[in-house]
N, C-alpha and C positions, 0 to 999 in steps of 0.2 A: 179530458182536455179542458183544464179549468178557466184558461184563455179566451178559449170561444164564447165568446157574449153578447154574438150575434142576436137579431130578432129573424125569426123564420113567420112566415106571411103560411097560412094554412096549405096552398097548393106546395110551398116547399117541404111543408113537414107530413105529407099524404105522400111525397116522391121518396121521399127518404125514410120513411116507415113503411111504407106500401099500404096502408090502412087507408079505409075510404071516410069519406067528413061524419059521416052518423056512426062510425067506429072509435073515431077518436072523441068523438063527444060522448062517448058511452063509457068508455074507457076512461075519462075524467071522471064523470058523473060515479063510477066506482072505483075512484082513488088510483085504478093502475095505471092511469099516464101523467105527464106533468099537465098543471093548470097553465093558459096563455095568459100574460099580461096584457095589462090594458094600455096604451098606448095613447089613446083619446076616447071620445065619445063613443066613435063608432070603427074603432082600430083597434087592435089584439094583434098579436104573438105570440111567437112559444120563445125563449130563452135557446140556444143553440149546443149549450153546455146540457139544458136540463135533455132535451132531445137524446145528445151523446149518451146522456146516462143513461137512460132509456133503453137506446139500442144496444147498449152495452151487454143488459141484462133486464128483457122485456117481463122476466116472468117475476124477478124478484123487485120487481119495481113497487113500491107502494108509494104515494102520495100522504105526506103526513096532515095538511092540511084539507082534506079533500069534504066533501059536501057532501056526505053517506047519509040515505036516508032509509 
């Protein structure tokens, strides 16, 4: 859905993943989920497209940009 270019706020993208907040920041932290945009100082989101694609296919998901350490 290349359309949706919503911003999802964390409690909506934990609804709609079912992953809990220290899963989805884990799951950044190792590339397999999308990174939130920054929105302001102290605002973040996820993209509502990058989500879909996600849930499209959680296991082939890799983050190209991702902060691998």
């Amino acid at each position: 859905m290349p359309g949706n270019d919503r911003i999802l706020r964390l409690g909506a993208v934990m609804h709609r993943t079912g992953l809990s907040r220290s899963t989805v920041y884990r799951k950044i932290k190792e590339g397999s989920f999308p990174r939130q945009v920054q929105l302001s100082h102290r605002c973040s989101g996820w993209r509502e497209s990058a989500i879909d694609t996600w849930l499209a296919d959680p296991m082939a998901f890799v983050e190209l940009n991702s902060a691998r350490n």
